[in-house]
C-alpha positions in Angstrom: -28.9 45.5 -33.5 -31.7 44.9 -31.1 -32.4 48.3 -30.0 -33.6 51.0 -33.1 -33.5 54.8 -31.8 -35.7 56.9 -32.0 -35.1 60.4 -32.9 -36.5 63.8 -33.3 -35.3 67.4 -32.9 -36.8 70.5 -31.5 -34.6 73.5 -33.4 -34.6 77.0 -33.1 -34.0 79.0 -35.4 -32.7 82.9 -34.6 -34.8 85.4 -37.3 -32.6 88.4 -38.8 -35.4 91.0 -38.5 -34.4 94.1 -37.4 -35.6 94.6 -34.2 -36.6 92.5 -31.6 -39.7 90.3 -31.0 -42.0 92.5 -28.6 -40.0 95.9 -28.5 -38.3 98.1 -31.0 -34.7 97.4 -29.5 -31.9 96.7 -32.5 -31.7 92.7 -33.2 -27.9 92.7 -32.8 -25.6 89.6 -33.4 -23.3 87.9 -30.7 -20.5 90.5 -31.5 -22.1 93.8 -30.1 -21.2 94.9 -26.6 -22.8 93.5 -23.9 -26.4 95.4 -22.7 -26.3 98.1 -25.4 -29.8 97.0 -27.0 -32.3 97.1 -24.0 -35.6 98.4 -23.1 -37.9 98.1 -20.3 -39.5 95.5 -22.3 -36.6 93.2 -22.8 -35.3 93.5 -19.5 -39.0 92.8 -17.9 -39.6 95.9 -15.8 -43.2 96.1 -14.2 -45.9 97.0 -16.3 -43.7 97.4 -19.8 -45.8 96.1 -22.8 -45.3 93.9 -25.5 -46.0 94.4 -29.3 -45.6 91.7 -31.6 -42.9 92.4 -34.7 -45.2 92.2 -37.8 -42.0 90.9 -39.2 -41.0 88.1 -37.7 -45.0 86.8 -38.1 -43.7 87.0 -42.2 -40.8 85.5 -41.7 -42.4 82.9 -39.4 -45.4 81.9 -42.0 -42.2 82.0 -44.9 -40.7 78.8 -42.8 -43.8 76.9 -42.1 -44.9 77.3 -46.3 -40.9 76.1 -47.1 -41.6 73.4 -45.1 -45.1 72.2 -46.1 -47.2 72.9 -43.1 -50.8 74.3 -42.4 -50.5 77.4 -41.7 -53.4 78.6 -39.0 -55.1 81.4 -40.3 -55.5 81.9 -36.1 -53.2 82.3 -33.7 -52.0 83.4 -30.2 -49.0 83.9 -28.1 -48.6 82.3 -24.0 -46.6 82.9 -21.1 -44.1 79.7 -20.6 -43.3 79.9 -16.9 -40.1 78.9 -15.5 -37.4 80.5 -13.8 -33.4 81.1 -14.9 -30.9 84.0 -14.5 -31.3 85.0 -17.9 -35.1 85.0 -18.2 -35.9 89.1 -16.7 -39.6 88.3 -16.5 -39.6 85.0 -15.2 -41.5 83.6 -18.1 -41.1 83.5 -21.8 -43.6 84.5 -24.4 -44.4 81.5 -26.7 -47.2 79.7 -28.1 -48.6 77.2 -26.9 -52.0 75.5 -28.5 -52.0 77.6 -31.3 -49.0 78.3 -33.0 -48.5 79.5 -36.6 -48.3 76.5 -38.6 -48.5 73.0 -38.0 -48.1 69.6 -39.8 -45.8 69.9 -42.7 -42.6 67.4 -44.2 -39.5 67.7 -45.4 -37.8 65.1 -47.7 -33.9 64.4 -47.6 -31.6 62.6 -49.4 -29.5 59.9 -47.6 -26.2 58.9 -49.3 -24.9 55.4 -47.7 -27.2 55.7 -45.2 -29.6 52.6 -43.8 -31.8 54.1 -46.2 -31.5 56.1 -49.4 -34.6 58.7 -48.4 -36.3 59.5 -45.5 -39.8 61.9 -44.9 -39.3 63.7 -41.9 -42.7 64.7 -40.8 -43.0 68.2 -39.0 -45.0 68.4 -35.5 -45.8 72.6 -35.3 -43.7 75.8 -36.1 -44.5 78.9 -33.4 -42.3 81.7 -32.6 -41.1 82.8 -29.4 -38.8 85.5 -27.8 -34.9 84.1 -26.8 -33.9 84.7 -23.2 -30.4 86.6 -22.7 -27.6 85.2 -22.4 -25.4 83.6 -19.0 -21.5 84.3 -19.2 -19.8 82.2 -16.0 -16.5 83.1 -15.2 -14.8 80.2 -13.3 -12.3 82.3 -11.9 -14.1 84.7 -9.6 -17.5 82.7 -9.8 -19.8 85.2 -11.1 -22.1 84.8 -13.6 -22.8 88.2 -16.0 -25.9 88.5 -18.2 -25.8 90.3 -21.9 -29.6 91.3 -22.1 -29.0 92.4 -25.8 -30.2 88.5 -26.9 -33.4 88.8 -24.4 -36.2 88.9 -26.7 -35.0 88.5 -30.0 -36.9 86.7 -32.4 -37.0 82.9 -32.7 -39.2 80.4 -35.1 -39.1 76.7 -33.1 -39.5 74.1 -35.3 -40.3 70.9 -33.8 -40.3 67.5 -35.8 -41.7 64.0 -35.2 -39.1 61.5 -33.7 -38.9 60.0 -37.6 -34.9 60.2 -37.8 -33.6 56.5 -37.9 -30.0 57.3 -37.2 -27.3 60.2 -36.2 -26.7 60.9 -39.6 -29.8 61.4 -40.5 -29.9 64.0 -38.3 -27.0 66.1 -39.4 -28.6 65.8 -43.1 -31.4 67.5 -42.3 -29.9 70.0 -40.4 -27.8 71.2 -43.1 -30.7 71.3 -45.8 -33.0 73.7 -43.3 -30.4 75.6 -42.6 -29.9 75.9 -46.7 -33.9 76.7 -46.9 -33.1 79.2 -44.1 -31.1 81.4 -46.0 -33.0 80.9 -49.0 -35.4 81.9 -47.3 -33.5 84.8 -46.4 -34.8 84.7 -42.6 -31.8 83.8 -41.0 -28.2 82.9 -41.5 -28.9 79.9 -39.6 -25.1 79.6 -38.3 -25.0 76.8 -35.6 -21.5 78.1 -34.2 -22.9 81.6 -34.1 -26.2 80.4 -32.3 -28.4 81.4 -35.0 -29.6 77.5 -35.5 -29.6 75.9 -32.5 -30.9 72.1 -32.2 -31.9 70.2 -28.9 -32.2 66.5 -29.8 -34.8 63.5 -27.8 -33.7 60.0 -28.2 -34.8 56.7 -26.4 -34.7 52.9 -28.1 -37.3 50.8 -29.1 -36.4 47.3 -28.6 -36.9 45.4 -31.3 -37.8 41.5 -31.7 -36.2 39.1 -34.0 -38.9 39.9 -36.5 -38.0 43.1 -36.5 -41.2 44.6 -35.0 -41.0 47.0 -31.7 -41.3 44.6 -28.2 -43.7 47.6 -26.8 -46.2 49.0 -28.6 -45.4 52.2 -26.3 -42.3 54.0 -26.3 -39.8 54.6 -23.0 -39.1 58.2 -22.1 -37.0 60.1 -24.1 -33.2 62.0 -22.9 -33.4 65.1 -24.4 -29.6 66.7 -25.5 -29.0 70.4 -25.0 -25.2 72.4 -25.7 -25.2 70.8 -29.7 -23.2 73.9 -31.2 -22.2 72.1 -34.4 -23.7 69.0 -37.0 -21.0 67.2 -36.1 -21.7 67.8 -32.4 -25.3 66.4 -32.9 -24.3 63.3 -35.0 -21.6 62.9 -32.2 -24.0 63.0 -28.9 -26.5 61.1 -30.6 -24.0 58.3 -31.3 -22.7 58.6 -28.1 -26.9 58.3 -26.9 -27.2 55.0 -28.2 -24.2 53.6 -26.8 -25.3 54.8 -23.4 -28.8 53.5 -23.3 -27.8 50.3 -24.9 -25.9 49.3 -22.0 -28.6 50.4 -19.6 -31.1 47.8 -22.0 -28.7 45.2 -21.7 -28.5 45.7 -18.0 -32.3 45.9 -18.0 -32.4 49.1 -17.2 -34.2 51.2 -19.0 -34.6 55.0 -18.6 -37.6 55.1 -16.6 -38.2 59.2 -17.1 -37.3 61.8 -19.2 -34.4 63.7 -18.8 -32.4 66.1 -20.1 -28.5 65.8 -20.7 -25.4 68.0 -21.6 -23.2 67.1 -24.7 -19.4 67.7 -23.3 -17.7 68.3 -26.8 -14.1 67.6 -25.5 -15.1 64.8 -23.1 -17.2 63.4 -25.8 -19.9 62.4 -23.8 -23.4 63.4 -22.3 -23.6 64.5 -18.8 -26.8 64.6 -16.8 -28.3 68.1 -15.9 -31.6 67.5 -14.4 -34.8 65.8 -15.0 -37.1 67.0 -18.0 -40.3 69.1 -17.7 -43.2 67.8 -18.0 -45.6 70.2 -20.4 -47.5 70.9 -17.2 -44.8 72.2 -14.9 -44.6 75.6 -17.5 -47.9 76.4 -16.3 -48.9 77.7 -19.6 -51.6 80.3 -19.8 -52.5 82.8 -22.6 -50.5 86.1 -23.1 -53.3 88.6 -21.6 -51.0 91.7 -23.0 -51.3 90.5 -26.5 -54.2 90.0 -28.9 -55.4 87.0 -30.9 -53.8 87.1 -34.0 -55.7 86.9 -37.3 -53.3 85.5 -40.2 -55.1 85.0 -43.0 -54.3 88.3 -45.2 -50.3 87.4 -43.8 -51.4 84.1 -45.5 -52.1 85.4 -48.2 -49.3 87.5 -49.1 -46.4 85.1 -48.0 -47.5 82.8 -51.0 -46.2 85.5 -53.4 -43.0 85.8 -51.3 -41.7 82.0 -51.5 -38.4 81.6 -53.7 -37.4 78.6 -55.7 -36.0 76.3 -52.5 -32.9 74.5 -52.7 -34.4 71.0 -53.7 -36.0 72.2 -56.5 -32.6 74.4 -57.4 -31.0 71.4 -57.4 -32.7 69.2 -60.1 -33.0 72.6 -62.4 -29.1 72.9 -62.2 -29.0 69.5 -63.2 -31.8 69.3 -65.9 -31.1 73.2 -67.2 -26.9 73.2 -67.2 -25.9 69.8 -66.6 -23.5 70.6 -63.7 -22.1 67.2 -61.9 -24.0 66.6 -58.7 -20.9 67.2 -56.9 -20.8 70.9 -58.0 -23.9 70.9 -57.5 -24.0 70.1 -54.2 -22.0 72.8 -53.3 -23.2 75.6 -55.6 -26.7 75.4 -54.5 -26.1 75.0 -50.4 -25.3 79.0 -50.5 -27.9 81.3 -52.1 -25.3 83.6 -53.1 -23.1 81.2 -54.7 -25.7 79.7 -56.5 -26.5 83.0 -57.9 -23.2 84.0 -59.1 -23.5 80.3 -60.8 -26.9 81.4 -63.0 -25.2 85.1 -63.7 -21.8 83.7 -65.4 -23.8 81.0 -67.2 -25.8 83.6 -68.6 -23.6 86.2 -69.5 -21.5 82.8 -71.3 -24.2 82.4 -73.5 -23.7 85.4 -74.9 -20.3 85.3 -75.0 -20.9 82.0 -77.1 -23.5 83.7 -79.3 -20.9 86.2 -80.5 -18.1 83.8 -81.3 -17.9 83.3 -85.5 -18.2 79.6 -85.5 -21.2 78.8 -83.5 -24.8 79.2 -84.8 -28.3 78.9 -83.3 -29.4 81.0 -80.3 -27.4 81.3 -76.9 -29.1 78.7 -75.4 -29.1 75.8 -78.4 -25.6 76.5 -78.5 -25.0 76.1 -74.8 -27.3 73.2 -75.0 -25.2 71.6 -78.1 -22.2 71.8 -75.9 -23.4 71.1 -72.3 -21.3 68.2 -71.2 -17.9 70.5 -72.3 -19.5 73.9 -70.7 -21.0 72.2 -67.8 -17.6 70.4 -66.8 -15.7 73.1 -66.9 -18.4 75.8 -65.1 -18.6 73.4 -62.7 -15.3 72.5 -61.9 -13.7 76.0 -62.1 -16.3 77.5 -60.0 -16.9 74.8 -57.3 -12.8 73.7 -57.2 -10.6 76.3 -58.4 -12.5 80.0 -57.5 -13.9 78.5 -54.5 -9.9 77.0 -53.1 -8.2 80.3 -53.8 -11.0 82.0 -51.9 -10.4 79.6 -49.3 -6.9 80.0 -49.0 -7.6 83.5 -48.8 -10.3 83.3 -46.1 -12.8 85.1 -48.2 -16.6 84.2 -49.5 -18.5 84.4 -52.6 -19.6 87.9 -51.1 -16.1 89.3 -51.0 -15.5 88.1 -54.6 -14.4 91.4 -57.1 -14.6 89.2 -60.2 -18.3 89.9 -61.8 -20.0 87.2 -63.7 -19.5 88.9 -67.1 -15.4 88.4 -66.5 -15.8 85.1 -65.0 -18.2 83.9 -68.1 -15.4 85.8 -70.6 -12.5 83.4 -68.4 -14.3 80.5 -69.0 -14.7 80.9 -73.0 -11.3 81.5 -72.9 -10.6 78.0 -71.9 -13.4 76.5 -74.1 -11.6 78.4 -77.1 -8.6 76.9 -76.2 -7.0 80.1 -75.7 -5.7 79.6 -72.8 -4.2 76.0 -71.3 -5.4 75.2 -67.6 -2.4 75.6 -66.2 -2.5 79.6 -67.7 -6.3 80.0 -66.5 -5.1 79.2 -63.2 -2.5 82.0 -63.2 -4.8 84.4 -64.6 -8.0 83.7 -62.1 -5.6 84.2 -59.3 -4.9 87.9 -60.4 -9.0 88.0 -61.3 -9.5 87.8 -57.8 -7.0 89.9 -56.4 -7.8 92.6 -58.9 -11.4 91.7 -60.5 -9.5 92.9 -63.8 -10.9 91.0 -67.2 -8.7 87.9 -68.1 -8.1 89.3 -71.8 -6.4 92.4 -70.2 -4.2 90.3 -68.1 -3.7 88.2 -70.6 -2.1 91.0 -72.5 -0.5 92.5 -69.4 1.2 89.4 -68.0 1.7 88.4 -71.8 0.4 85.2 -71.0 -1.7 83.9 -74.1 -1.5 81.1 -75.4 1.5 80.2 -77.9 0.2 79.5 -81.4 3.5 79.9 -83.2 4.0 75.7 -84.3 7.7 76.4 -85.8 8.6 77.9 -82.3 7.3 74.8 -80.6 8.9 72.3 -82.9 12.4 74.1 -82.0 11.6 74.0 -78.2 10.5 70.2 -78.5 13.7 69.7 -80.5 16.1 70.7 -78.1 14.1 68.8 -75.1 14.8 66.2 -76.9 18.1 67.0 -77.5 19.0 67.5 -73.9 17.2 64.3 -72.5 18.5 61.7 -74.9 17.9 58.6 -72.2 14.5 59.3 -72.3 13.8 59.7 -75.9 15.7 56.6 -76.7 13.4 54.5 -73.6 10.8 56.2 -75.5 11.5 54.7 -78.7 12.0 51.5 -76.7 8.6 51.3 -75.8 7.9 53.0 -72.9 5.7 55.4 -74.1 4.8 56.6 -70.6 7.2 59.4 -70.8 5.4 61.3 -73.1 4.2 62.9 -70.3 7.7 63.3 -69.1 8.2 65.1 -72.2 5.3 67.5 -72.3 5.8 68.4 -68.8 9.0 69.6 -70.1 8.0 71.7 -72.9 5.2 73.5 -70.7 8.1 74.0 -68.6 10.1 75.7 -71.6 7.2 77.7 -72.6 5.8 78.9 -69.0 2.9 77.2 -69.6 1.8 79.0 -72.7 2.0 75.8 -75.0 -1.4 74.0 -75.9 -0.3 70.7 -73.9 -2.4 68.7 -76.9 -1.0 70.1 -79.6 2.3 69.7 -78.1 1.8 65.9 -77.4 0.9 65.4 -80.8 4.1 67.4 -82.0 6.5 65.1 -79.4 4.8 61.4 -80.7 5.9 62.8 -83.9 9.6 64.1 -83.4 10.1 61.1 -80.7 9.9 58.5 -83.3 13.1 60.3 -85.6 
């Protein structure tokens, strides 16, 4: 290709404090009624005063230290002037020239990408206030305002254009918006509006060498309406085909502009040009003081959790969990945490069994691989489908870790076949009741009564004679036949290995 893009993202990212940025009106999500949460100072009435949400500064310094910056021990907010509908004052407060953190990186992970791990360096982090929010009804032609957004909290993170390619993009979406709730600062939800992402893209041209034609670069299109990752990945890919053509017709954009991504159209669609930095006639906020950060500073180094990069590699390292669960385990707080309960509370279900010695964690550590496969794979595949299918989340879940740790020795102790467990963790999560009293209730333990399953495999045998004889003819494939058809008898409450091992042996009679 002789055109390389060049990519960065300005993001926003909606904070869950409790009230709003510069007043003490409720920080309600998209779901409230319209204009319930309003105050002079939301709504911009003459001579209403800001305060700044002590708050949201936390929450603000929280994301910049996550993400590696500098955080400023000084800092101040502006007035952003331009004019919309849903902006009351006719500016927005921001910052300008000194925000709360600047510099910073974040590292991701590229699988089958044009490169296996990319550095994405971060420009600045500053808060602002959100404007409300335009509802246009195409039938009548009006457009309706819901003030109740005006002046909520936002942290805008802006990055250097250091993304190589669409998909790049959507990876590092997903892993701030898993910091994010680590974080706990926001739910970060893209289709709720809580993470919202506007993306700048131009193309470099590149010589045969591979080094940039210009030494500058042309003017970037910036992409606003990108409700989704997929919607990002989509528009950008949609970006380079566009401004391809206009290379190859020599044609370059000549200045920057800003574009709409049309999700069912699946294109871009020009909105205006773009602002220059000078047409928001920034000036300093006169109604708010100079803050001083440093004792914030301070205390938000106490507040930073383990992040989910470093979560990662101790899930792997600690409990030996595939990368695949892992990948899924770790990308929600709360699942993640339900993950280190239940592998706790196993330990000590392990310590008590007669047979093992050492303490809790040499025995877990003795039998990783087993316990990590099936922790793993129950968890990440089998609780999280059934709570699927039932449209719930790991914070509906009745089962506590204890029962789900007690479940899983079950099936380590061979108590209990898989295709038992599955029966039982489907009553665990309608109920939350222990396995063992199910077990009991549903009389569905094991069966460890061998005479019983040598009469049962006898008369399969007896009543699928074609098969036993192409059996004994070599076609020792339908052994499986076979124990399907025992587990069948039995409801499941066979140990399918002991029962293949019972069938090889009364086959060959």
């Amino acid at each position: 290709m002789p055109y390389r893009p060049v990519i960065g993202l300005e993001i926003h990212v909606q904070l869950k404090t409790k009230t709003k940025m510069f007043c003490s009106c409720a920080n309600l999500t998209d779901e409230a009624e319209p204009n319930i949460s309003i105050c002079p100072v939301c709504t911009g009435q003459p001579g209403a005063l800001p305060v700044v949400n002590k708050e949201a500064i936390k929450m603000g310094l929280l994301a910049g230290q996550a993400l590696n910056c500098e955080l400023q021990e000084n800092s101040k907010f502006d007035r952003k002037n331009y004019f919309y509908p849903d902006l009351p004052k006719g500016y927005q407060i921001s910052q300008y020239d000194m925000p709360i953190a600047l510099g910073g990186y974040l590292e991701i992970g590229i699988p089958k990408g044009v490169r296996d791990f990319a550095k994405i360096k971060i420009t600045r982090i500053h808060l602002e206030e959100d404007a409300a929010k335009s509802f246009h009804d195409p039938e009548t032609g009006e457009t309706l305002v819901d003030y109740n957004r005006s002046s909520t909290p936002l942290v805008e993170i802006v990055t250097e254009p250091d993304f190589e390619s669409p998909a790049e993009t959507k990876i590092f979406l997903q892993e701030l918006r898993t910091i994010m709730r680590y974080l706990d600062i926001s739910d970060a939800d893209m289709e709720k509006g809580q993470l919202r992402c506007d993306a700048n893209i131009s193309l470099q041209k590149i010589d045969d060498d591979g080094r940039p034609a210009y030494e500058t670069l042309f003017p970037k299109t910036e992409i606003k309406n990108l409700n989704s990752f997929k919607a990002v990945e989509r528009a950008l890919e949609y970006e380079i085909k566009r401004q391809t053509k206009l290379w190859e017709k020599d044609e370059p954009p000549k200045i920057q502009s800003t574009r709409g991504w049309n999700d069912v159209k699946a294109v871009t669609e020009e909105q205006r040009t773009k602002e220059e930095e000078h047409d928001y006639r920034y000036f300093p906020e006169p109604d708010l003081p100079l803050l001083k950060l440093d004792a914030m500073i301070d205390e938000s180094e106490s507040f930073l959790p383990e992040l989910p990069a470093a979560k990662r590699k101790r899930f792997y390292d600690e409990y030996g969990l595939s990368h695949e669960a892992i990948k899924f385990l770790c990308a929600d707080p709360a699942w993640a945490e339900y993950t280190e309960d239940v592998i706790s509370e196993l330990k000590s279900w392990l310590e008590s069994l007669p047979d093992m010695e050492g303490t809790a964690d040499e025995i877990y550590e003795q039998n990783k691989k087993k316990l990590a496969k099936l922790i793993g794979g129950w968890l990440s595949s089998k609780l999280q489908g059934i709570l699927a299918d039932k449209n719930l989340t790991i914070k509906d879940l009745k089962i506590d870790p204890e029962n789900f740790a007690e479940f899983i020795t079950l099936i380590y102790t061979n108590k209990i076949n898989s295709a038992t467990a599955q029966k039982i963790l489907a009553i665990m999560v309608e109920t939350g009741k222990d396995p063992s009293h199910i077990m009991e209730d549903e009389e569905l333990g094991q069966m460890d009564d061998v005479k019983e399953i040598e009469d049962i495999i006898n008369n399969v045998i007896k009543n699928n004679p074609e098969q036993a004889e192409a059996y004994r003819n070599g076609k020792y494939t339908l052994i499986q036949y076979f124990v399907g058809m025992v587990m069948k008898e039995t409801e499941g409450k066979a140990d399918p290995n002991v029962t293949k091992v019972l069938l090889e042996k009364f086959l060959q009679k």
